[in-house]
N, C-alpha and C positions, 0 to 999 in steps of 0.2 A: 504493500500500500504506500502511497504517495505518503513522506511528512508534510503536517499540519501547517507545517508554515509555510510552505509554497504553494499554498491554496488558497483561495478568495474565502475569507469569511463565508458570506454567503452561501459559499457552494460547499461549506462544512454538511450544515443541515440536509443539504437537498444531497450530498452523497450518504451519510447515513438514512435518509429517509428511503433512499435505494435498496437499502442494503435488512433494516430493519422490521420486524412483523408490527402488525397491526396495532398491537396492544405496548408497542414500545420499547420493547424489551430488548435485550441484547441478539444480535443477530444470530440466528442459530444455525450451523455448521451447515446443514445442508441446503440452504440459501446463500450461503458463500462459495458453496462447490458450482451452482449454476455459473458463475463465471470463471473460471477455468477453460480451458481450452483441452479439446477431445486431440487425444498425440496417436499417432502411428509409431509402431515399435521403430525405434531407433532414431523417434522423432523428439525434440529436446527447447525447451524455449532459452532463446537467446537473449532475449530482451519486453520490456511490456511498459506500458503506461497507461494509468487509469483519470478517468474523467476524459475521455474524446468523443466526441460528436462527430456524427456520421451524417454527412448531409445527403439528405434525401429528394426536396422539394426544391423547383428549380428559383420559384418566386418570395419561397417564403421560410423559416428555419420552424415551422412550428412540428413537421412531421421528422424532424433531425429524431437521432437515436443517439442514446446516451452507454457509454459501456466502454470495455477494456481493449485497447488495442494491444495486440501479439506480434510477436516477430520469433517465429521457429525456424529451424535451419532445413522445412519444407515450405515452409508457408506463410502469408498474412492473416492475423486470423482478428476480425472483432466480433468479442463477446456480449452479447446484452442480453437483459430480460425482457427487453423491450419488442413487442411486437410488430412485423412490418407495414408500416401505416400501407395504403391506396394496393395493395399485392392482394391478390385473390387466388394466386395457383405456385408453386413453386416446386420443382419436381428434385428431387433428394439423391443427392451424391453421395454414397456412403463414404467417401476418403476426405471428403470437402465438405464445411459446416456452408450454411446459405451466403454469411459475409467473406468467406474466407478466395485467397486467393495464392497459386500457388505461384512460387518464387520463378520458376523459370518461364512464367506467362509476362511478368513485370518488365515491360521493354524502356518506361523513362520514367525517375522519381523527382520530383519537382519541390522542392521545401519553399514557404512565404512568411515573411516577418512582417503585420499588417502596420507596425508605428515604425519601423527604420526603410519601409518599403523597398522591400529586397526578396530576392528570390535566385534560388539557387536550384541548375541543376545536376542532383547529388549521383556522384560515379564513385567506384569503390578507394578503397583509405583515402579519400579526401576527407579536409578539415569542412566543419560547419564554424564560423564565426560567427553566427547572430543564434535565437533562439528563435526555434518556426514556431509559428501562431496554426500552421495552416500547411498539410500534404497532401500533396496530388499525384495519383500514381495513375500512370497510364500502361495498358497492359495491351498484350500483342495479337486479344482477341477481340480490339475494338473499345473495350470497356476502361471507363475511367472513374475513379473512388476518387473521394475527398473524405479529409478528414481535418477535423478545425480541435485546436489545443485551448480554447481558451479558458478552460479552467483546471489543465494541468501542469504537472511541475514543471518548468521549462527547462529545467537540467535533462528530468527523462523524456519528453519530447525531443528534445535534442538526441540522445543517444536511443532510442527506438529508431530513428527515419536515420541515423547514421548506421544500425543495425541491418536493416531494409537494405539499404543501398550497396551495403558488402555481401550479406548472404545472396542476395540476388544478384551478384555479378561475380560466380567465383572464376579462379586462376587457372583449376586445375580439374579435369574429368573426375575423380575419384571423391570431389567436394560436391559433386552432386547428393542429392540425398537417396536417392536406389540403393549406394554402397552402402551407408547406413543402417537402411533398414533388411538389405539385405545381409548384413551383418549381424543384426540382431536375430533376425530368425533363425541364421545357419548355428548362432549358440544359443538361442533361447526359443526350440520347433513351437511351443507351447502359444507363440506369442502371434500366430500365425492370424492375419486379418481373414476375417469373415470366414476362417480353415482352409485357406487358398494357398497351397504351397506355391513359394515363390518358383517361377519358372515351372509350375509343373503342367506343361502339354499345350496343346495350341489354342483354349478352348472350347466351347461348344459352343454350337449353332443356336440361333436364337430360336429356330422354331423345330431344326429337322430335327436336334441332338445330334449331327455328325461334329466330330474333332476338323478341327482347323489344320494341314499338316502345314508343317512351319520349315521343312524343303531344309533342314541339319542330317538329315541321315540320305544314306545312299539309296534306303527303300522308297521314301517320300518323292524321290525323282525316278524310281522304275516304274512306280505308281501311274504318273504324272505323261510316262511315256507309252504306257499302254493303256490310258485313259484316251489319248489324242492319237494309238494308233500311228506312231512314229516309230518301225520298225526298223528304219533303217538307220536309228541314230542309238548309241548306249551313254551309260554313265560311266562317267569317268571318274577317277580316285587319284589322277596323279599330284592332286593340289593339298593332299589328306595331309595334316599336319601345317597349311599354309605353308608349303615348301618350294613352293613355285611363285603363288602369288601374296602377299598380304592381303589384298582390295575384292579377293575373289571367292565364293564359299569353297570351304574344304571338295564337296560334289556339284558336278553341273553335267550337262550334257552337251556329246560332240558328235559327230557322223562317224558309223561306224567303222568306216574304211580310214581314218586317220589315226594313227597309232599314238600309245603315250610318248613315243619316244621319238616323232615328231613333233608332236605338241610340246614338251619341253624345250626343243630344238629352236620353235617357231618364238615362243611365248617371249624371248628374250629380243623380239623385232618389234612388237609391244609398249605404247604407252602404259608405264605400271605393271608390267607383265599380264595384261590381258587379253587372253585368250579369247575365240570369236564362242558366245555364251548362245546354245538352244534355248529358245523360250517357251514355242508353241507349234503344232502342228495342224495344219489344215487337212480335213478328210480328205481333200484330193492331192493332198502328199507335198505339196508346198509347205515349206520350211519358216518360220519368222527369228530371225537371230539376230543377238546385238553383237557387236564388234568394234571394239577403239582401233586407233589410228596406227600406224606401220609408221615408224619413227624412224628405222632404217631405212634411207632413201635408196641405197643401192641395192638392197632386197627389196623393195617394197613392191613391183611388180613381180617378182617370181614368187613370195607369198602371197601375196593375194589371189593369185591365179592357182594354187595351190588347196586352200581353202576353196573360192570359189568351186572349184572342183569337186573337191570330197561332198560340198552340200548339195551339188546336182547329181552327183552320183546316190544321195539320198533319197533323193526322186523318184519315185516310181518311171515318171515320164520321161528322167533327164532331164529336165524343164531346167532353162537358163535362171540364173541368180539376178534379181535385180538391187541395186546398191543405193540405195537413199543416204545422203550426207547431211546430216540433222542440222549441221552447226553452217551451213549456205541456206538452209532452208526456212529457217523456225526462229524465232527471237531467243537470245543469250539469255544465262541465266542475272545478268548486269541489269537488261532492258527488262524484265519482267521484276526485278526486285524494284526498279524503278516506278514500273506501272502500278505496282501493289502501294507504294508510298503514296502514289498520288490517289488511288484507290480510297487508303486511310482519311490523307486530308478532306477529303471530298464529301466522306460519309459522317465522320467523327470532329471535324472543325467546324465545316461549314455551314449557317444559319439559313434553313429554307425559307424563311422571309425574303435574303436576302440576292438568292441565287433559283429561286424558281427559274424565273423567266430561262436561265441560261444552263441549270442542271445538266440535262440532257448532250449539251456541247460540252460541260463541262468532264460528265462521264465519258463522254467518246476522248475526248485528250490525257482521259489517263492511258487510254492505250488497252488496258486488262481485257475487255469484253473484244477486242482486236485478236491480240496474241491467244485468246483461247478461241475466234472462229481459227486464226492459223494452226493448231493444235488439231482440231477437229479436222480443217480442210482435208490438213497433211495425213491425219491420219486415215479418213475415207476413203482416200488417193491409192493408199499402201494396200488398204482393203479390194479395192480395184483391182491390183493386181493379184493378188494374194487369190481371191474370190474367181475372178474371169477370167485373166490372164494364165492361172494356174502356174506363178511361178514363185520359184522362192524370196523370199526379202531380208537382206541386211539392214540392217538400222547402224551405220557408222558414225560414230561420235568420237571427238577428240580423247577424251578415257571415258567415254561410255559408261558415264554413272549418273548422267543428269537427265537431259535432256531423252535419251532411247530411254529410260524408269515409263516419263511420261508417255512417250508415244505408244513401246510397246503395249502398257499395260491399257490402253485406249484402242487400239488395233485388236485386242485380244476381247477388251467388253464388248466391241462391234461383233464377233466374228462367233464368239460362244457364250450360248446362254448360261452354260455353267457360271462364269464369273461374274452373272448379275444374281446371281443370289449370296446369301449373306454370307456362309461357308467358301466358298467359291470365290468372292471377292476379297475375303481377310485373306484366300492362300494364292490371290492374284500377288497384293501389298506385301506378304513371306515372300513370294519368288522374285518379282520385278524391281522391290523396292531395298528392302531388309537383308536379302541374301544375295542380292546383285552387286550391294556396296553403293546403295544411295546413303549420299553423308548429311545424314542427321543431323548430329552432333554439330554439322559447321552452318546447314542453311537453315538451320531453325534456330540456329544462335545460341545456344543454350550457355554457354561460356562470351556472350555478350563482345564476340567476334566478327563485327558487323559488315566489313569486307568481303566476307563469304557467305553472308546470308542471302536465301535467294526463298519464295516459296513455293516451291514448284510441287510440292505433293498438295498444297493450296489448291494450285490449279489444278492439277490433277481431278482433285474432288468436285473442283467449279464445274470439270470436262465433265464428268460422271453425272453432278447435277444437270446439267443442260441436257442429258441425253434421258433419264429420268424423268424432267419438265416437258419431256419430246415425248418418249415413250411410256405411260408410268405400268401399265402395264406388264412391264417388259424386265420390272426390276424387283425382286424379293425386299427389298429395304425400303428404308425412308428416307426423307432429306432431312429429318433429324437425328437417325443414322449417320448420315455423313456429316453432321453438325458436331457431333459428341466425337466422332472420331478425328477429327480435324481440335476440336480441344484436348483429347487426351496425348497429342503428340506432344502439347505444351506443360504435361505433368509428369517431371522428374523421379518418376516411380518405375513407368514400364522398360524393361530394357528395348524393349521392341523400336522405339523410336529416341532413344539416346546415346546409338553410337554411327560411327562413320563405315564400320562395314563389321561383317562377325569377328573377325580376327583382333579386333581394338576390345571387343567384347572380354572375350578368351583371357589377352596379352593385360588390360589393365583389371579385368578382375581375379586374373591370378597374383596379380600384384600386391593387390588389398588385401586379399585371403593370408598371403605372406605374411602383410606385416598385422594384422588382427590373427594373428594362430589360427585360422580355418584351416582344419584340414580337408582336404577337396577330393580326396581319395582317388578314382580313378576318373570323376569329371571334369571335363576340360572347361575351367574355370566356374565361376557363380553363374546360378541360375537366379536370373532376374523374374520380377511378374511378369506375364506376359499381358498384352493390351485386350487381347480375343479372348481373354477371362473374363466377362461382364458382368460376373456375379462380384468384382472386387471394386465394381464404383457403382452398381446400381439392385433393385430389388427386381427378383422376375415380373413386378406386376410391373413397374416404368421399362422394365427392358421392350418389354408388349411395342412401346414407341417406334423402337427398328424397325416394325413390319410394317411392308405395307401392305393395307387392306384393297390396292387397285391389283393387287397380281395375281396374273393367271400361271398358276401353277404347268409341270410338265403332265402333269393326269393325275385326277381328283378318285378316289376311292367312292365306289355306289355300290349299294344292294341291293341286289336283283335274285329273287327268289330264293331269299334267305341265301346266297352268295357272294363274297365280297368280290367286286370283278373293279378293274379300271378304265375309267372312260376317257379317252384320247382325244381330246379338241382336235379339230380340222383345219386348214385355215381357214375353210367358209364362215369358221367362227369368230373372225375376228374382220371387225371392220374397220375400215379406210377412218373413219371418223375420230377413230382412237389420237393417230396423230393431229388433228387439228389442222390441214395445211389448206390455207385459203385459196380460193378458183384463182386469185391473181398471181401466185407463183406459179402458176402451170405446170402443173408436176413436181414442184419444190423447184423449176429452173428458172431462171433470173433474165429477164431478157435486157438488153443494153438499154435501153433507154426506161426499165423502172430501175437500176443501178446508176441512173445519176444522183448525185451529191443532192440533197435535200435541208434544211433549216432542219436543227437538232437530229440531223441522221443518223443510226448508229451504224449503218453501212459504212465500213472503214475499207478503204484502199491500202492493200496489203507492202510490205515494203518493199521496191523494185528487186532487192535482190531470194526474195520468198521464191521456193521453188514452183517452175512455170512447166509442164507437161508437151514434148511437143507436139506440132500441130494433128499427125495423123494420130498418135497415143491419143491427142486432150479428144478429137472428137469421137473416139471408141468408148471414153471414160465419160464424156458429157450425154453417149447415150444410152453408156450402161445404167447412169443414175436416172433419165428421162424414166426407164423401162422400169427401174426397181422403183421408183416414187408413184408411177404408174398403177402399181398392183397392192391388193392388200396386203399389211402388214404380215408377217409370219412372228410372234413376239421369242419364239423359241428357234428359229432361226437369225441372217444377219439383220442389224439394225444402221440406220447411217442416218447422221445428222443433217437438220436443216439449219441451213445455212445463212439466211438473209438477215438483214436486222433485227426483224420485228420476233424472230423468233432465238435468238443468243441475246440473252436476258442477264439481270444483274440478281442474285443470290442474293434475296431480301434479308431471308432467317439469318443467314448467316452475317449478312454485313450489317445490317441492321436492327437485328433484336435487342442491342442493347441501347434502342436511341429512343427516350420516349415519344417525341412529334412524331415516328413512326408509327408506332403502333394502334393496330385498326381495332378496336374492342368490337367482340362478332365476325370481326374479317378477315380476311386473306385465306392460306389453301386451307389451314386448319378446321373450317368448316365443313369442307367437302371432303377431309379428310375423314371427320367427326359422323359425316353423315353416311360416308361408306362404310363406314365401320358398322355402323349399326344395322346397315342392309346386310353386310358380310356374315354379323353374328346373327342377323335373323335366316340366312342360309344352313348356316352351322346348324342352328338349334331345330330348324326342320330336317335336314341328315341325321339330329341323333336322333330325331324321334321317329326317322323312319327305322333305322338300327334297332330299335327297339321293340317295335310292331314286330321286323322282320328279321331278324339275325337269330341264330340259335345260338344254342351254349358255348359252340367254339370259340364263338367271334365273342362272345363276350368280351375278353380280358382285352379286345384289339379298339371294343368301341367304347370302352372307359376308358382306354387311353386317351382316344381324339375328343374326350368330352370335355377337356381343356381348353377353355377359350384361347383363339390366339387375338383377339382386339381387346387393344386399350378402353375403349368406349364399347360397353354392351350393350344390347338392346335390356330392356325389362320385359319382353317377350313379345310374340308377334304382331305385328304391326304397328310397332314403337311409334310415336308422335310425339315424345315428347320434346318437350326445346333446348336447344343446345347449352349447356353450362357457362354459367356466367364469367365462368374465367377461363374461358376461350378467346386469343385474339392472335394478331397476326405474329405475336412475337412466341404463342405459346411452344414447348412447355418450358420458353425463356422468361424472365422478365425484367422490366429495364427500369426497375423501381429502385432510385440508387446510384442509378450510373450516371453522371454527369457529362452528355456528350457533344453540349452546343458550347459557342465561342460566348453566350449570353450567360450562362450558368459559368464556365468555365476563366473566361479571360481574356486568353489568349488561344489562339490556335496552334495545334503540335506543329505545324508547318516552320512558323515561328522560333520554337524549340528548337526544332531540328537546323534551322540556318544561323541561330548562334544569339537570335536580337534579345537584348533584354526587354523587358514590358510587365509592367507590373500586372501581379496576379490576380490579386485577392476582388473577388465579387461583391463585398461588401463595399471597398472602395469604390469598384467600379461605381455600383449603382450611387453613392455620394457622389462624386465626382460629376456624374451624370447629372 
């Protein structure tokens, strides 16, 4: 507790009156435990300060919260009794309290001194010379927290937000807190969250109950190979022990006809020692492979032609290789960290008072909704070939860890339905992402290295959303699926997205193990949580959110004279209508003259040197998309993006649920989410009651299983009418009660921040001032 004499009189009373029962008495122990902070094993408070105000309301302080602000060496955490004023739904992170925020999401801490008018922004072992009144933390999922000191000690105000500013910007991998807590459980199994052993297995499915395989063992990729029916390609083992490469997994797969003792031979012509990596196979025997660059100039034509070889010789048909060069084609990972910034400003500073009129120009000049139709373009393109052309595809990137993550694993949602469901898609982000040597660790910045930040598994999800928004059918998940999973990259717990490729994994948590006495016995290094454990941040009843109730399954179970048989959709069952594409695109094709430039267009002209197809290729490929937009959907066959402005949309939920002017109370998809839901479970609930009339004893045990609801939103039985929940809106099951993300509440805009200017802070002044 705060001494007495760095307290305002006044606020003596009104913190005991906090803290005290009814009748006056002295405070009893277990109204003191309510503020405390809930720890994760190996989790430890660093620092704390009591009496802060959490502002809440953007015009007025009366719905501010009163209580303890935390700084753990996971987390920010404030504690109150106080209830959420104007919040009506808040959906529950079991590792995350409601105010709490986790250290590696905190991208800039802002400290404000309101009488010396100063403001500082705090980076690690820097000095504070004044005493903040006033913190502002801005976090790298959009959201921004304030918190006002003015009735605590200003010594511990001071060292809490100097606390803050070092845990969340550490020096060194191993200060993450993963190691921590992974530490504490490997000596203390007992202390195990929710009984989730760390690291153990890939997950489960949200709805099928299949395991996620997570592509570390040699079976996981024979699997993988005789799932897709690539016979002509094996696993290979000669990287076992990272002996070949560091950046590559121990297993991956080559064409059968290239030996290891080539492969070793080749790997050292290689940017980083990488070898040309199998990703996926097309039933008609087409190859998709990723492959970095030949840095040996004067081998670089006789490898390549060497490989190129062995993958045609994979071929069923011989079919030629065709070579797509990502880094002439596609925007750098420089120009998209760049787009995402202006992205930020755009949503998170900018006053829609103030920039209506111009919004729309303003979002087209971040660029973002550009570089993800070139993502999609390129990637349909590859599908072209892959699909019609019947040939195989390189994906060449400079080290082939950035840029081919994104294409491949977007080449592959188009191309099998497997990867749009929820299983499927976590062992998409295992293979392409995780085990290929997408670096984490440097483009999510966790160590606050911001030269190599880029966010490309961002867009990644943006790509997946838009085909989603295109297709929803077509996709086992949700867009709050993809919402939660794009947050959890930024919580320094799952090893899944905190290192730069496996081998850093291995190397620095055998390290730790070392110097804490873990003995690791014969595993190769600590096993971390994994992310595809969803019972470790949420309960099965909010898990229900991932699914989505628009998907048409591969064959739905029916009983037909007391026999359980499966009924196979057609595609006469699916209609053209699903995708929404208006008479005026003609087939989803653009013709030149609706492709002129328009006031607030978001039809963006690609960069002159974006790859161009030539003429006789563009127009075989301009009419193989004519024929396939033409026809009805197949949702369980290929899918391809449309393309035009009006249909590459900006990702509201995610860039916006933390903005309250946003938020539509009653609206957006969450409605139509709400209300297929409740059609979906009045389906369910007529299949179990036909199961019941008709199934005999056998089937019993099979139709209490499916009698498990899989929807968030139930019916109360059939012919439900009842009206949608009042805390349903467009931000749900987010809410932006709290977050401070206009320039009017705020101050100053991050834009600002980020180019150096000073400007005072503090909202209090401003509106004086004013």
């Amino acid at each position: 507790l705060e001494p007495l004499w760095n307290v305002k009189p006044t606020w003596i009373f009104k913190y005991y009156f906090f803290f005290l029962q009814a009748d006056d008495s002295i405070a009893s122990e277990p109204r003191i435990k309510k503020l405390e902070p809930v720890l994760l094993p190996g989790e430890i408070v660093v620092n704390e300060v009591n009496f802060v105000r959490k502002c809440i309301a953007t015009d007025t302080s009366q719905y501010d919260l009163w209580g303890k602000l935390v700084c753990t060496n996971f987390k920010i955490s404030f504690i109150t009794d106080d209830s959420m004023p104007l919040q009506k739904f808040h959906y529950k992170n079991l590792l995350l309290g409601e105010h709490d925020v986790p250290l590696t999401c905190i991208e800039q801490i802002v400290t404000v001194n309101d009488t010396k008018r100063k403001q500082k922004v705090l980076g690690p072992n820097q000095k504070l010379k004044f005493n903040p009144t006033e913190l502002i933390i801005y976090c790298k999922d959009f959201r921004i927290v304030r918190f006002r000191f003015d009735e605590a000690g200003p010594e511990s105000a001071k060292k809490v937000c100097l606390a803050i500013a070092h845990y969340s910007q550490p020096t060194d991998l191993q200060l993450l807190f993963a190691f921590e807590y992974v530490g504490e459980i490997y000596h203390n199994p007992a202390k195990k969250v929710n009984g989730i052993d760390p690291g153990g297995g890939g997950g489960i499915g949200i709805a099928s109950g299949q395991q996620t395989p997570l592509f570390e063992t040699y079976s996981d990729w024979d699997r993988e190979i005789k799932r897709t029916g690539a016979s002509e390609w094996r696993v290979c083992s000669v990287n076992e022990g990272y002996m070949i490469s560091t950046c590559l997994p121990e297993y991956f797969v080559v064409p059968s006809s290239l030996a290891d003792q080539d492969l070793k031979l080749y790997s050292y012509s290689f940017i980083g020692r990488r070898m040309p990596l199998w990703s996926w196979n097309h039933p008609n025997g087409s190859a998709l492979v990723r492959m970095a660059n030949i840095k040996d100039v004067l081998q670089q034509r006789r490898i390549d032609q060497r490989i190129c070889n062995a993958i045609t010789r994979s071929h069923p048909l011989r079919s030629d290789v065709y070579k797509s060069d990502l880094d002439k084609c596609l925007p750098n990972i420089q120009e998209i960290q760049a787009a995402h910034i202006k992205l930020k400003q755009l949503c998170v500073n900018e006053p829609f008072d103030e920039t209506e009129e111009k919004w729309l120009s303003s979002l087209e000049n971040t660029r973002w909704l550009e570089y993800i139709r070139a993502f999609l373009k390129h990637s349909a393109e590859l599908v072209y070939m892959m699909e019609c052309k019947h040939v195989s595809v390189v994906l060449q990137e400079e080290e082939g860890r950035d840029l081919s993550c994104l294409a491949a694993s977007l080449i592959q949602v188009m191309l099998d339905p497997y990867f749009r469901t929820i299983v499927g898609f976590q062992s998409l982000i295992q293979k392409e992402w995780v085990m290929a040597g997408y670096q984490f660790l440097d483009r999510c910045n966790h160590l606050k290295r911001s030269d190599k930040e880029s966010p490309l598994f961002l867009m990644f999800l943006d790509c997946v959303w838009q085909l989603l928004e295109q297709y929803p059918a077509a996709f086992e998940f949700s867009e709050v699926y993809l919402t939660i999973l794009h947050d959890s990259a930024r919580i320094s717990l799952f090893g899944t997205f905190l290192f730069n490729c496996p081998h850093q994994r291995v190397k620095e948590s055998t390290e730790f193990a070392i110097s804490k006495n873990i003995q690791l016995g014969d595993e190769k290094g600590l096993r971390f949580p994994c992310v595809w454990d969803w019972s470790l941040q949420f309960t099965s009843q909010d898990r229900l959110l991932f699914h989505n109730p628009l998907y048409i399954g591969k064959s739905t179970p029916s009983v037909h004279n007391g026999a359980l048989r499966t009924f196979k959709r057609s595609k006469k069952n699916y209609s053209s209508t699903l995708r929404g594409v208006p008479p005026a695109l003609k087939n989803g094709i653009i013709n030149e003259q609706e492709f002129l430039p328009r006031r607030n267009s978001l039809i963006l002209k690609l960069k002159p040197d974006f790859f161009q197809p030539a003429e006789g290729q563009s127009h075989s490929m301009e009419q193989y998309f004519r024929d396939w937009f033409a026809k009805p959907v197949d949702l369980h066959g290929v899918i391809l993006p449309h393309l035009s402005g009006t249909q590459i949309k900006l990702w509201k939920l995610c860039y916006f649920r933390w903005v309250p002017e946003t938020q539509i109370s009653h609206g957006g998809s969450i409605t139509a989410f709400h209300r297929v839901s409740l059609l979906a479970d009045e389906v369910d609930m007529l299949n179990r009651n036909l199961r019941q009339c008709k199934s005999n004893s056998s089937l019993q045990g099979h139709c209490l299983e499916l009698d498990q609801s899989r929807m968030y939103f139930r019916a109360n039985g059939l012919n439900d009418t009842s009206a949608a929940p009042d805390f349903l809106s467009s931000s749900f099951p987010f809410s932006p009660v709290g977050n401070l993300c206009r320039r009017s509440i705020l101050g100053t805009p991050l834009s600002k921040f980020l180019s150096g200017a000073k400007i005072w802070l503090s909202t209090e002044t401003l509106a004086n001032e004013d």
